[in-house]
LOZA-667704 format. One line per 5 residues: their letters; for each residue y, x, z of N, C-alpha, C, CB. Coordinates in Angstrom, 3 decimals, always signed. Each point is the difference from the previous one (the first is absolute). Glycine has a CB too. Layout:
<pts>
a> Y:X:Z:Y:X:Z:Y:X:Z:Y:X:Z; ... .
</pts>
This chain:
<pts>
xxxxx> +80.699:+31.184:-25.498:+0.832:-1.044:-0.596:-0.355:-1.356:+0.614:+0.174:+1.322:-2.159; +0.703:-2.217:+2.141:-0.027:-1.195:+1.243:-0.965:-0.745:-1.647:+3.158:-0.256:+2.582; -3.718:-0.989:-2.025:-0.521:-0.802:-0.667:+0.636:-1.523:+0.806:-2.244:+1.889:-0.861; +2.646:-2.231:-0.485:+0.981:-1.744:-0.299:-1.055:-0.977:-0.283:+2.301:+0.860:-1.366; -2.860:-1.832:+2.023:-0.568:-1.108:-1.038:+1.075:-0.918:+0.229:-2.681:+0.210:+0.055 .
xxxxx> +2.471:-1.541:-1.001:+0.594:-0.946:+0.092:-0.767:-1.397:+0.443:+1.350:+1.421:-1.536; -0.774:-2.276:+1.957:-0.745:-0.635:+0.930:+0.921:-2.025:+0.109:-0.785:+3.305:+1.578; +0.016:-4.365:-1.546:+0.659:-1.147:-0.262:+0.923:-0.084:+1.467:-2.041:-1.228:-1.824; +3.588:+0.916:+1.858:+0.667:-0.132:+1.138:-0.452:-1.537:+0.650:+2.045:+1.741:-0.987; -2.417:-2.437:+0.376:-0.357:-1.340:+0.836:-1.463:-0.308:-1.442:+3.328:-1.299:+1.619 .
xxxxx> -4.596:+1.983:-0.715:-1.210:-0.300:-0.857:-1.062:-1.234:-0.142:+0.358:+2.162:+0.418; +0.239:-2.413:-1.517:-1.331:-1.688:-0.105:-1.616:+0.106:+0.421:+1.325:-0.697:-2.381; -1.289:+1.604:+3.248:-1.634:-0.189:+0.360:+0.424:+0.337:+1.609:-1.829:+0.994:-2.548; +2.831:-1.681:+2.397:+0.469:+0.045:+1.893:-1.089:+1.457:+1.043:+0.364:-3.705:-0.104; +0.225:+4.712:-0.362:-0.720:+1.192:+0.096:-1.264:+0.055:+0.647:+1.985:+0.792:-0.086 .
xxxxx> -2.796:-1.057:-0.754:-2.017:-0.483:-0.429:-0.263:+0.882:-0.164:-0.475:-1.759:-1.102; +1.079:+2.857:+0.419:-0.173:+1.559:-0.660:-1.471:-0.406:-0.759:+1.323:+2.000:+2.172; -0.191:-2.852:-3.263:-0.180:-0.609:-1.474:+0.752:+0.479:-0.915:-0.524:-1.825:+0.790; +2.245:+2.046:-0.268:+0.696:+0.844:-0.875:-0.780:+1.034:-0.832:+1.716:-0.377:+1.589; -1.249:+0.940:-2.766:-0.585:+1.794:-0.323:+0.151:+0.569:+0.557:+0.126:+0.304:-1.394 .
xxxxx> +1.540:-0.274:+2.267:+0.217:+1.516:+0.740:-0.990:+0.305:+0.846:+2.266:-0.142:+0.030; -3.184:-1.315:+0.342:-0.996:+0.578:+1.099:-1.026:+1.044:-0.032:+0.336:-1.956:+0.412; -0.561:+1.817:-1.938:-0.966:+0.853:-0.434:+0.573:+1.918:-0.257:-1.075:-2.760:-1.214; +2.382:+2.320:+0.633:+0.419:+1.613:+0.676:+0.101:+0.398:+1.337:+1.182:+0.018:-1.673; -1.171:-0.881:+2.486:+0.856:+0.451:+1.422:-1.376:+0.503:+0.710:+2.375:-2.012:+0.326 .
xxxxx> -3.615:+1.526:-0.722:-0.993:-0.019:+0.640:-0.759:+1.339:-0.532:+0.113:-2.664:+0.399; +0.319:+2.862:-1.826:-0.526:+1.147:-0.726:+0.739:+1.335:+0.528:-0.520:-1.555:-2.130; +2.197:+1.312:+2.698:-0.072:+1.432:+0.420:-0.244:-0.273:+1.544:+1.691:+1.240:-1.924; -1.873:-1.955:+2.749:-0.700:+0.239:+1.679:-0.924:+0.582:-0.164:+0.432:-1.733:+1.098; -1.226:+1.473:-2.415:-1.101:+0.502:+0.142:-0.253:+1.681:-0.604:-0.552:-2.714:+0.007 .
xxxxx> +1.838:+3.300:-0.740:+0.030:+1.487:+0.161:+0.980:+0.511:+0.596:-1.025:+0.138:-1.667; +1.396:-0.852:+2.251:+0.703:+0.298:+1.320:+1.427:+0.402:-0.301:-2.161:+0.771:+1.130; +2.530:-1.338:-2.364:+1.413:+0.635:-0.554:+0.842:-1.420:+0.465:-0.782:+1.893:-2.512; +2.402:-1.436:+3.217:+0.881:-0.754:+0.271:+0.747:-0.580:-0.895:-0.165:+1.043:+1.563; +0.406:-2.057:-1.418:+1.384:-0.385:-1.217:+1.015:-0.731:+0.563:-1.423:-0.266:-1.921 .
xxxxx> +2.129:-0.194:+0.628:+0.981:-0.909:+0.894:+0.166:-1.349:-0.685:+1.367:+2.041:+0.880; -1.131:-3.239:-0.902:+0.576:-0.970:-0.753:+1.110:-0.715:-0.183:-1.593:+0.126:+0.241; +1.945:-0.358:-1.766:+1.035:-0.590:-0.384:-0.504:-1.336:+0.083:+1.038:+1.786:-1.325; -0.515:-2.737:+2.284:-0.213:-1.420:-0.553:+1.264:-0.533:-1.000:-1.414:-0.517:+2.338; +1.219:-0.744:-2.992:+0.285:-0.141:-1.159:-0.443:-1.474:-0.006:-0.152:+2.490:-0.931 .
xxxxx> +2.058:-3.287:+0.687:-0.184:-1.735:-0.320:-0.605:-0.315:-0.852:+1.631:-0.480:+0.553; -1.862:-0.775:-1.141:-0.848:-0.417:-1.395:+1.159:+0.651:-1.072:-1.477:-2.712:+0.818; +2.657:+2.099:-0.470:+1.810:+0.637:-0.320:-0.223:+1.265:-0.417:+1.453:-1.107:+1.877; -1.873:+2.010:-1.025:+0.477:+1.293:+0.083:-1.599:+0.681:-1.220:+1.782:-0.054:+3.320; -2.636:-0.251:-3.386:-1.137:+0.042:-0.868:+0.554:+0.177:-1.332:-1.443:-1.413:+1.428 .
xxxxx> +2.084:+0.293:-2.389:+0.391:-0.249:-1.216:+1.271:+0.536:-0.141:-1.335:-1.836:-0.167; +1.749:+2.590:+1.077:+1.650:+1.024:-0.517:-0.699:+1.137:-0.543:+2.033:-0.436:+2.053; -0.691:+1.331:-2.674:-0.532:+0.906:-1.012:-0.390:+0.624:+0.569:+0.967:-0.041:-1.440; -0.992:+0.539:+2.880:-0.416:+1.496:+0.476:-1.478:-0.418:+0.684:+2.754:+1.250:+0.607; -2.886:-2.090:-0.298:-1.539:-0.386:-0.169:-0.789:-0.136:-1.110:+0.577:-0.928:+1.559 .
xxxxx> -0.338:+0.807:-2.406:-0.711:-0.349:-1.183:+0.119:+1.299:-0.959:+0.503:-2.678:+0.291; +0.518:+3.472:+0.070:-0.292:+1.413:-0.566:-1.427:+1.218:+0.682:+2.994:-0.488:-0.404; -3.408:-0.273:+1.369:-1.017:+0.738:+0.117:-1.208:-1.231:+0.181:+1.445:+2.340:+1.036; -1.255:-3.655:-0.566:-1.123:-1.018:-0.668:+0.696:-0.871:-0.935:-1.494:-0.119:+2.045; +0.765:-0.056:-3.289:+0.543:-0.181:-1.117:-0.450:-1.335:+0.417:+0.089:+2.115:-1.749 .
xxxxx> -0.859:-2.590:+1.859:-0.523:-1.697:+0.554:+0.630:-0.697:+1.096:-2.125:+0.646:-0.538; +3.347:-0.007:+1.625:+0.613:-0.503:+0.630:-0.920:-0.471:+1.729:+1.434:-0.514:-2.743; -2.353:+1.730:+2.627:-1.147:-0.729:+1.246:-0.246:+1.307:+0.849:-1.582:-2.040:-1.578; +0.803:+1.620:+2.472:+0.071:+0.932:+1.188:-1.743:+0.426:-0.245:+2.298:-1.325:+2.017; -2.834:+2.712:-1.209:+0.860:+0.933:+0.539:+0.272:+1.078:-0.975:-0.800:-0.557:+2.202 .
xxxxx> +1.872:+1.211:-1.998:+0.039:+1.316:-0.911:-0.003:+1.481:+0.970:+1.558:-1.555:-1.977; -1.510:+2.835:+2.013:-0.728:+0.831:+0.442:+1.179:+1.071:-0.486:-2.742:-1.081:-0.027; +3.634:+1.479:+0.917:+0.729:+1.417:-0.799:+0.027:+1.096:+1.175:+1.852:-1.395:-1.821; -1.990:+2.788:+1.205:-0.545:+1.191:+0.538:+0.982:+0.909:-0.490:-2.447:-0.571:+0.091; +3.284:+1.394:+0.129:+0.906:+0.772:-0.888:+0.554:-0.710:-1.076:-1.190:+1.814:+0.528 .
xxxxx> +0.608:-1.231:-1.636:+0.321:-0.017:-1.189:-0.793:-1.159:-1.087:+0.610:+2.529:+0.775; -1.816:-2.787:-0.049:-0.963:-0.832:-0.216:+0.010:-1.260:+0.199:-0.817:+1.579:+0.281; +0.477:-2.787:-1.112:+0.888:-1.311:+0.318:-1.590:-0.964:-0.509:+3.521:+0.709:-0.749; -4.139:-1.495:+1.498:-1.122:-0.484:-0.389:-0.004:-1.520:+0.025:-0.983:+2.085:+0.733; +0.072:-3.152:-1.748:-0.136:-1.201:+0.930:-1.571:-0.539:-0.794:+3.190:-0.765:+0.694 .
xxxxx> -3.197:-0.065:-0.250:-0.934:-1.016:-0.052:-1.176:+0.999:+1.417:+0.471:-1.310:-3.452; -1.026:+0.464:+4.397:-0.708:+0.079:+0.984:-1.277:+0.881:-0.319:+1.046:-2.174:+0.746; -1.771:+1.565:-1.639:-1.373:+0.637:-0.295:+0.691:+1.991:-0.636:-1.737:-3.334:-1.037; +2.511:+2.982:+0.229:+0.654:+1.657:-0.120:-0.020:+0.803:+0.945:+1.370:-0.654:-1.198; -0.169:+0.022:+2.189:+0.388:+0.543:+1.232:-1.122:+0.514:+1.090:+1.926:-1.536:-0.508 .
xxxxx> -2.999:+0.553:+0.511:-1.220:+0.651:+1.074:-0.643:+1.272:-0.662:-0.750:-2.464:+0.970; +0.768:+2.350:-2.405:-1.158:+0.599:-0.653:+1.184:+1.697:-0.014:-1.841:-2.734:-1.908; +3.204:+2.623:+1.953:+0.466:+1.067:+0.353:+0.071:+0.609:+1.114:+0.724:-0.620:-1.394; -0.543:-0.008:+2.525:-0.028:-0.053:+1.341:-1.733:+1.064:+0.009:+1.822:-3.024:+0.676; -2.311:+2.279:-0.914:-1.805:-0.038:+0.478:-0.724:+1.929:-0.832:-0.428:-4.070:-0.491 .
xxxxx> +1.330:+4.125:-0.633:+0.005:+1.344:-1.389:+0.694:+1.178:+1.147:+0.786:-1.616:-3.096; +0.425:+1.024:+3.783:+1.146:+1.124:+0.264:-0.437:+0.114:+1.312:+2.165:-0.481:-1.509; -2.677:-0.162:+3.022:-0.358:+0.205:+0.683:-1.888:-0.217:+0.519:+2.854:-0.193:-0.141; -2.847:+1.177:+0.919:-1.690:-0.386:+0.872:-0.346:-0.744:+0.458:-0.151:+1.203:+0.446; -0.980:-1.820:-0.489:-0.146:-1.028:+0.995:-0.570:-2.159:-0.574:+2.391:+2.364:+1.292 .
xxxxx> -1.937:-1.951:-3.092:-0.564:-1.435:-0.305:-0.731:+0.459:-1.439:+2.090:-1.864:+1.281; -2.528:+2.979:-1.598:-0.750:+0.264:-1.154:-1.385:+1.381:+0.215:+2.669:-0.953:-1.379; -3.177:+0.948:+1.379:-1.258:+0.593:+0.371:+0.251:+1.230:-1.022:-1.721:-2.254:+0.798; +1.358:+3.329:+0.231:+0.262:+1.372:-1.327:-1.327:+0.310:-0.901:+1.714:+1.467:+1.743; -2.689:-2.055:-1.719:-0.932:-0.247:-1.022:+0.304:-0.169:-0.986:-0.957:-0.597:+1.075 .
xxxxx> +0.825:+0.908:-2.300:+0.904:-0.266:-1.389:-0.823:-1.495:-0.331:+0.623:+2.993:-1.196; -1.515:-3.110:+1.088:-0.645:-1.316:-0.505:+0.513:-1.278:+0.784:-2.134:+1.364:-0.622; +1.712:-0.353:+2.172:+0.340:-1.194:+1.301:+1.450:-0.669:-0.732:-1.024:+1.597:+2.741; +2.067:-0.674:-2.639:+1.158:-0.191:-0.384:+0.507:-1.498:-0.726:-0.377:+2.575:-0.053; -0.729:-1.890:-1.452:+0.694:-0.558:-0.827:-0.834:-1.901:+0.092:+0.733:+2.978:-1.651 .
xxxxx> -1.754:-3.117:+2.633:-0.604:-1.078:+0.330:+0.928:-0.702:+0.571:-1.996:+0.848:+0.139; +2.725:+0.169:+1.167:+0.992:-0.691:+0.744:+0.901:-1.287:-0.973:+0.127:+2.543:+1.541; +0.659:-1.210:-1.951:+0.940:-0.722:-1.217:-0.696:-1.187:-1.068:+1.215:+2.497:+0.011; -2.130:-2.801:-0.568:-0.721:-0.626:-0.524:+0.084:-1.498:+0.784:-1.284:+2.256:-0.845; +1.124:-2.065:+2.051:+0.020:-1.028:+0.791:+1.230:-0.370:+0.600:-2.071:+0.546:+0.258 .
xxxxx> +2.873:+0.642:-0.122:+1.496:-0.680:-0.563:+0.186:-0.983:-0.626:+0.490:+1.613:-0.137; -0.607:-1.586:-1.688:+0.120:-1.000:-0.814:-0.619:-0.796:+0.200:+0.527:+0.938:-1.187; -1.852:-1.494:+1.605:-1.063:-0.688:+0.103:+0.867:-0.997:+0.750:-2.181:+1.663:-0.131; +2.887:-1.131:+1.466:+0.752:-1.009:+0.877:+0.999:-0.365:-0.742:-0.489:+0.826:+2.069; +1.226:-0.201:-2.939:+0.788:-0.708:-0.442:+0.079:-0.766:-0.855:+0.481:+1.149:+0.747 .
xxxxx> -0.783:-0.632:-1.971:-0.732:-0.436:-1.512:-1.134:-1.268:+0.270:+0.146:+2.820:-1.021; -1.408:-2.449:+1.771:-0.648:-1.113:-0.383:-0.060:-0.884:+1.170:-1.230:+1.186:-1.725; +1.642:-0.880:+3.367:-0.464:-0.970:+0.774:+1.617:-0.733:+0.645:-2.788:+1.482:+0.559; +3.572:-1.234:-0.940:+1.446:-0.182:+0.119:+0.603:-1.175:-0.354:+0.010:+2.047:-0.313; -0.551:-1.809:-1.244:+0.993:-1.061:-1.027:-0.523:-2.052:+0.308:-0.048:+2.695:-2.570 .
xxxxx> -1.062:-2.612:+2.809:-0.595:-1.116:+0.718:+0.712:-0.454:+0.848:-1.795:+0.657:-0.278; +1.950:+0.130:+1.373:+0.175:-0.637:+1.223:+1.806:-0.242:+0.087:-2.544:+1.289:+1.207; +3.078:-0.570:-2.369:+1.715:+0.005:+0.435:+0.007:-1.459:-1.442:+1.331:+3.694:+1.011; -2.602:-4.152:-1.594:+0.181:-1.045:-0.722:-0.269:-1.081:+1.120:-0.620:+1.066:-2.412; -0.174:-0.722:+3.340:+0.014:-1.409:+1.020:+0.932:-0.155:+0.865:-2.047:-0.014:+0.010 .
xxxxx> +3.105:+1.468:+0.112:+1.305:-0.806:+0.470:+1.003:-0.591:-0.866:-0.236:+1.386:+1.624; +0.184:-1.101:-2.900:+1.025:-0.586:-0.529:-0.592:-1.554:-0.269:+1.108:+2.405:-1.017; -2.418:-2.694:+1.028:-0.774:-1.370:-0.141:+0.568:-0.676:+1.458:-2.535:+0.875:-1.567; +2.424:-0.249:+2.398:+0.477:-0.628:+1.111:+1.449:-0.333:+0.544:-1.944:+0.942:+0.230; +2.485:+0.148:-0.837:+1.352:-0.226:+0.881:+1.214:-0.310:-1.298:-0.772:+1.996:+2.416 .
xxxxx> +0.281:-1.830:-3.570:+0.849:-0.176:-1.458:-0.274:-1.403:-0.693:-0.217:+2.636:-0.483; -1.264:-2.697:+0.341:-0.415:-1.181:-0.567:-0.918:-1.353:+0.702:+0.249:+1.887:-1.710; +0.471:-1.909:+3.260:-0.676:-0.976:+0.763:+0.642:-1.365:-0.739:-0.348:+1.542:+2.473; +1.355:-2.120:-3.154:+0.388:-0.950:-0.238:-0.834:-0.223:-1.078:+2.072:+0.164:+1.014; -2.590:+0.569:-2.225:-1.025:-0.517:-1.049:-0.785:-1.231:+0.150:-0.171:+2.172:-0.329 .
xxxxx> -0.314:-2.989:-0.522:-1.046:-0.291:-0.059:-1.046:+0.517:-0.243:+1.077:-1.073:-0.153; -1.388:+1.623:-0.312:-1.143:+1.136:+0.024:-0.074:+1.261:+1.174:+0.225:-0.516:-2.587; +0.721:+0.277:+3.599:-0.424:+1.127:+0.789:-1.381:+0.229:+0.544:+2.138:-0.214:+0.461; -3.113:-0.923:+0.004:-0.796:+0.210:+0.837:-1.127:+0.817:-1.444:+0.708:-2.360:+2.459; -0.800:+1.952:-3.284:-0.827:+0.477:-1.140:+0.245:+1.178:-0.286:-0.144:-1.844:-0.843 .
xxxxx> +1.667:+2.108:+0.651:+0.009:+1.428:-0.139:-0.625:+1.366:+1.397:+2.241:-1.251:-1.704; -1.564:+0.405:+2.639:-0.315:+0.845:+1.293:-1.195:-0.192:+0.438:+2.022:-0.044:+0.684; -2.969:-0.485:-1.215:-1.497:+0.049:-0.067:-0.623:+1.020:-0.741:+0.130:-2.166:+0.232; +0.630:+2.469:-1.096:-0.455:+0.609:-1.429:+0.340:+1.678:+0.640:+0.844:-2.354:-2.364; +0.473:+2.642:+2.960:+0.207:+1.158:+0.237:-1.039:+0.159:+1.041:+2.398:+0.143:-0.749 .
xxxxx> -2.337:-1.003:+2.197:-0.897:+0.789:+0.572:-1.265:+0.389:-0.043:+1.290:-0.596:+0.769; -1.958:-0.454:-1.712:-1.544:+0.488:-0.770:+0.296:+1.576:-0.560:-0.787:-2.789:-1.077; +1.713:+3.090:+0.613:+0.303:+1.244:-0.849:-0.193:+1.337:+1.030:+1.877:-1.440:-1.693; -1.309:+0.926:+2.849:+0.458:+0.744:+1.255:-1.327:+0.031:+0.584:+2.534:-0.752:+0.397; -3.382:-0.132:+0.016:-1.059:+0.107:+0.481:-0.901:+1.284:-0.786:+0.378:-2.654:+0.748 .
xxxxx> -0.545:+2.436:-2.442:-1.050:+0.627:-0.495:+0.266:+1.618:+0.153:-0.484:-2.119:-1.604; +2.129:+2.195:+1.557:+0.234:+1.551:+0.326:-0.643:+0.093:+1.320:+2.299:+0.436:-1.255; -1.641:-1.196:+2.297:-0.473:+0.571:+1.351:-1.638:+0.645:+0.166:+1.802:-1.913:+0.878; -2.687:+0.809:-1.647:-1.410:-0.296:+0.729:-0.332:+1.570:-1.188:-0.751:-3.703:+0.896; +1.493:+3.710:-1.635:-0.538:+1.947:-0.783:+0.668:+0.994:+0.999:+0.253:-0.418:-3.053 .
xxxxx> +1.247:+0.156:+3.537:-0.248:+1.321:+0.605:-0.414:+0.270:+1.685:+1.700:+0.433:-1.972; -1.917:-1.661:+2.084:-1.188:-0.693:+1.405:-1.252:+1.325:-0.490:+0.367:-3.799:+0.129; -1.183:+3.135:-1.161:-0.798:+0.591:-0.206:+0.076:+1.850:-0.010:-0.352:-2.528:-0.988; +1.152:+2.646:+0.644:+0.067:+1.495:-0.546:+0.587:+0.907:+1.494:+0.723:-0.793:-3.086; -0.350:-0.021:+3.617:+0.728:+0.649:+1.718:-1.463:-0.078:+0.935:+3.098:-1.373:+0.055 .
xxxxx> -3.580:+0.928:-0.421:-0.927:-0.952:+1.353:-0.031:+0.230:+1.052:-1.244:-0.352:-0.994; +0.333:+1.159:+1.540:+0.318:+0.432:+1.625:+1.198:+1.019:+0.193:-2.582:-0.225:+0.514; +3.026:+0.876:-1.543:+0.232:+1.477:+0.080:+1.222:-0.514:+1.105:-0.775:+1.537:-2.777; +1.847:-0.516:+2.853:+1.521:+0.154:+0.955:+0.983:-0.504:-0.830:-0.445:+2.145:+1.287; +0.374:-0.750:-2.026:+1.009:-0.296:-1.425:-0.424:-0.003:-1.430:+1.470:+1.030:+1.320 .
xxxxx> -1.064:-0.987:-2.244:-0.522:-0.251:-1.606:-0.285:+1.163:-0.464:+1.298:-1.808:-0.593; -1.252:+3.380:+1.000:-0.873:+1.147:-0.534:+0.206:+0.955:+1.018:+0.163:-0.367:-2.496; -1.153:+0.362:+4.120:+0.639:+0.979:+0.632:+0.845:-0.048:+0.849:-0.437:+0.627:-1.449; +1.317:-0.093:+1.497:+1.011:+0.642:+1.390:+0.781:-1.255:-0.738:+0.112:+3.366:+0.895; +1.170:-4.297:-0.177:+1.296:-0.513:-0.093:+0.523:+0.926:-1.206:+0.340:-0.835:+2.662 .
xxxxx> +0.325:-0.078:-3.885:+0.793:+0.852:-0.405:+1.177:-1.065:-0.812:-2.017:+2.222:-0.055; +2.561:-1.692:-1.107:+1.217:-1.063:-0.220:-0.782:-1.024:-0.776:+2.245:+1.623:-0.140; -3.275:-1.683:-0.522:-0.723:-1.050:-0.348:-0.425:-1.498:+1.017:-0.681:+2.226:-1.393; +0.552:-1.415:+2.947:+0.097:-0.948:+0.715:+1.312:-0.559:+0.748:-2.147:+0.827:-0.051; +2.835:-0.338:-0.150:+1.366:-0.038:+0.006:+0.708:-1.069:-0.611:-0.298:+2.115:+0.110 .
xxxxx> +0.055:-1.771:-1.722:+0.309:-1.296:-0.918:-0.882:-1.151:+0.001:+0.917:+1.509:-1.395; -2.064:-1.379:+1.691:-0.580:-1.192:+0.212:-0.291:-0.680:+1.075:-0.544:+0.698:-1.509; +0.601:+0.109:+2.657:+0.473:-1.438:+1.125:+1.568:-0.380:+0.139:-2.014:+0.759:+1.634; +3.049:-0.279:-2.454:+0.920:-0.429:+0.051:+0.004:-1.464:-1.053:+0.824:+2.577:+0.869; -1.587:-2.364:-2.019:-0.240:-0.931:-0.648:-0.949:-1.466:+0.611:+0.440:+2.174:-1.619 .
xxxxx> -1.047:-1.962:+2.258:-1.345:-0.956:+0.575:+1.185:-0.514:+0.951:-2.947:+1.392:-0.076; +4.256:-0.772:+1.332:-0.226:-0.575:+1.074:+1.339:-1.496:-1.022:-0.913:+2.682:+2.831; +0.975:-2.461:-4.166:+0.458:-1.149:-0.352:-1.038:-1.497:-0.031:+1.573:+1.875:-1.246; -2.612:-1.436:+1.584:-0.819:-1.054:+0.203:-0.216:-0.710:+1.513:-0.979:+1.192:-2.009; +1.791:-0.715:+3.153:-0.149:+0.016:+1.352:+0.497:-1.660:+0.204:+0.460:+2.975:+0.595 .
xxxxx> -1.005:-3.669:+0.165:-0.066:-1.258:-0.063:-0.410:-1.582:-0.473:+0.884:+1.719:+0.454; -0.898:-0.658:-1.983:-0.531:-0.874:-1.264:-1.841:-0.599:+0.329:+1.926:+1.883:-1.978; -2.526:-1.227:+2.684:-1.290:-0.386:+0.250:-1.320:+0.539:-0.753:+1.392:-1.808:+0.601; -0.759:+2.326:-1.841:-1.039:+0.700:-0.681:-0.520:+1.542:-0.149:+0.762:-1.862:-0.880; +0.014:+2.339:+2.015:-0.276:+1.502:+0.083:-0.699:-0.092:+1.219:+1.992:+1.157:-1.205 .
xxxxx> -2.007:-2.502:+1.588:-1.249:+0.199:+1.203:-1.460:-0.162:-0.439:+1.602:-0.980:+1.648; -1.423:+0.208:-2.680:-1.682:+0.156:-0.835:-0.384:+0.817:-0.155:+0.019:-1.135:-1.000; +0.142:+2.155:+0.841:+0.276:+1.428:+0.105:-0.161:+0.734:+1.052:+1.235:-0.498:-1.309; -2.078:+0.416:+2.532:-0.218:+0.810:+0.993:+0.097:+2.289:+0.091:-1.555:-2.998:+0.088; +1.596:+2.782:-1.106:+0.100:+1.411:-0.102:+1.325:+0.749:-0.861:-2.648:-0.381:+0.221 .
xxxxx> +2.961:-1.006:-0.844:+1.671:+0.581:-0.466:+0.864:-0.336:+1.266:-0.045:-0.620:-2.834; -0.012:-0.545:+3.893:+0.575:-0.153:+0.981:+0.174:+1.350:+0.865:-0.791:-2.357:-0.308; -0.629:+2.579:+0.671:-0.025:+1.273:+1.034:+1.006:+1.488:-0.155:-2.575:-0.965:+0.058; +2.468:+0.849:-1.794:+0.479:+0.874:-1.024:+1.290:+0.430:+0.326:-1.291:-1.027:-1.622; +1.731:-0.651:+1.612:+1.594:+0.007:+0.230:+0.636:+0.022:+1.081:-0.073:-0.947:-1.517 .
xxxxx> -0.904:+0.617:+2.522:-0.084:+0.382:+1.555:+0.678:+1.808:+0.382:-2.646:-1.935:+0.054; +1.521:+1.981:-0.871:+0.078:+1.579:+0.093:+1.167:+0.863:-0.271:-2.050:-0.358:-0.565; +2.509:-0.203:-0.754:+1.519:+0.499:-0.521:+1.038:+0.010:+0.807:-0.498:-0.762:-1.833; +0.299:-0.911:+2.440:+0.896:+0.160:+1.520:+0.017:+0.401:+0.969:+0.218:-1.017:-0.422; -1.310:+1.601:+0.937:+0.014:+0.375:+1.049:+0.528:+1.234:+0.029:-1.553:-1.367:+0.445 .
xxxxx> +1.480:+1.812:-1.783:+0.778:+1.453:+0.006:+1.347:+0.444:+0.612:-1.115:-0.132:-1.879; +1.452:+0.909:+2.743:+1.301:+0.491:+0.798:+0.615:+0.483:-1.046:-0.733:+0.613:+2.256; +0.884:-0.481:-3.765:+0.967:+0.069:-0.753:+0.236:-1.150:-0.763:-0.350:+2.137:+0.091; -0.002:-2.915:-0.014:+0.153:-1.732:-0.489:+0.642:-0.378:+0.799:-1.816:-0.656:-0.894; +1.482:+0.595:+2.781:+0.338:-0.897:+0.804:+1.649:+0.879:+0.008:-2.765:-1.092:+1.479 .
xxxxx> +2.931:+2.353:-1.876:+1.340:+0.379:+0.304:+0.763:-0.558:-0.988:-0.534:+1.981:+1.089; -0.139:-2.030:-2.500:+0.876:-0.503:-1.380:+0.572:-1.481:+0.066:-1.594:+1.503:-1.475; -0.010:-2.644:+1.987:+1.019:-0.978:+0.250:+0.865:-0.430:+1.203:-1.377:-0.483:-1.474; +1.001:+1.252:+2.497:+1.939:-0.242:+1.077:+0.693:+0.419:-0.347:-0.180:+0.042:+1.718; +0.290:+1.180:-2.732:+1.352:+0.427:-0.727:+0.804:-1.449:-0.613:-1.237:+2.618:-0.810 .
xxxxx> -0.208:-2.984:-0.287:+0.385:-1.122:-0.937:+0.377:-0.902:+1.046:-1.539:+0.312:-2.098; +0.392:-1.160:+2.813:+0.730:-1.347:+1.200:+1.557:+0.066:+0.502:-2.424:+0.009:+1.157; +2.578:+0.991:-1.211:+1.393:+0.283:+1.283:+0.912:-0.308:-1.198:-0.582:+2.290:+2.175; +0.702:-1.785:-3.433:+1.212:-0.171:-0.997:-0.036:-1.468:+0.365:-0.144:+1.929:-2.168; -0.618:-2.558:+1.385:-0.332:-1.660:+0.441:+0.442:-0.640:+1.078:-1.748:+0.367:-0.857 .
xxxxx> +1.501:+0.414:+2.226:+0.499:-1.040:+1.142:+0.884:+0.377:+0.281:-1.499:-0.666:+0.861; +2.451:+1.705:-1.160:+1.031:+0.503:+0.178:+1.326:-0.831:-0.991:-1.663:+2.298:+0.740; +1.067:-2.316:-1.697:+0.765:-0.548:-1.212:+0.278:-1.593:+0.402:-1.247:+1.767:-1.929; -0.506:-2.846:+2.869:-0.020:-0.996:+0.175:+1.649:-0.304:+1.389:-3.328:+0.088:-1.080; +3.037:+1.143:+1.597:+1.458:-0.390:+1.350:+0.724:+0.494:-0.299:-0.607:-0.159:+1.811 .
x> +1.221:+0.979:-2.782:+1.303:+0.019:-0.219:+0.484:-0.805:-0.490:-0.113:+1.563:+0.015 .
</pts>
């Protein structure tokens, strides 16, 4: 059965592979399953036949036959269940993987998508610089714990799996910002994620919608 994601037709992270879809596109290179994509206007998002399978009107969503999925962290963690290749057949290993799933999403996530909306939502405040002081102290104390808890290792338990997956997709939202370089070993980390030949294929998929979209 073909696999559909959905995907932004002209994406506000001028294809950074910042979007979500990046995080699916990268999750199946990496079990080697093909798909195809629907791109989709901001327009075309909030009509009914989008929103009958994402009820929130947002990207990416994931359909397989009969099977109709969304929100990103779902989608890998099905992807990662249904094929080989991003979950360790260790039952414990496994369920660590996944653990660190949420970890990227749930606890080291919500920070850093608060210092873009500090930045790019609430730069006119008077209080911006206070607030955006405040988040990245927040951002720092996660980092310098799971600094600690990675330290020398490759990846966060073991072999690559979707735990590292979701969380250097989460960190490379820190790329530029300056504080993931304090961080010498989450840098390398995220080094690493990229260098991967199923990343580097996920985001020229993603870039090309982008520069393709930029010349037409």
């Amino acid at each position: 059965m073909t696999i559909t994601i959905t995907a932004f037709e002209r994406s506000p992270d001028r294809g950074r592979g910042l979007a979500r879809d990046m995080r699916v596109r990268w999750a199946l290179e990496e079990v080697g399953q093909p798909y195809e994509v629907r791109l989709l206007s901001f327009k075309a998002m909030k009509e009914p036949a989008h929103l009958a399978i994402q009820p929130f009107g947002q990207i990416p969503t994931y359909e397989e036959g009969d099977l109709a999925l969304f929100e990103s962290g779902a989608i890998v963690l099905h992807i990662a269940e249904r094929y080989a290749g991003l979950l360790p057949d260790d039952a414990n290993a496994r369920s660590r993987a996944i653990t660190w799933m949420f970890a990227a999403l749930s606890t080291m996530e919500p920070p850093i998508i608060d210092r873009a909306i500090a930045l790019y939502a609430e730069g006119d405040q008077p209080w911006h610089q206070q607030r955006l002081s405040m988040v990245d102290e927040r951002i720092r104390k996660r980092l310098s714990e799971l600094s600690t808890r990675l330290g020398d290792a490759a990846w966060l338990d073991g072999e690559f799996s979707a735990g590292d997956l979701q969380m250097v997709s989460v960190l490379l939202r820190l790329k530029g910002s300056g504080i993931l370089d304090e961080y010498p070993n989450l840098s390398a980390y995220v080094a690493r994620g990229e260098a991967r030949p199923a990343y580097k294929r996920a985001f020229d998929a993603q870039l090309a919608v982008f520069t393709g979209a930029s010349a037409g």
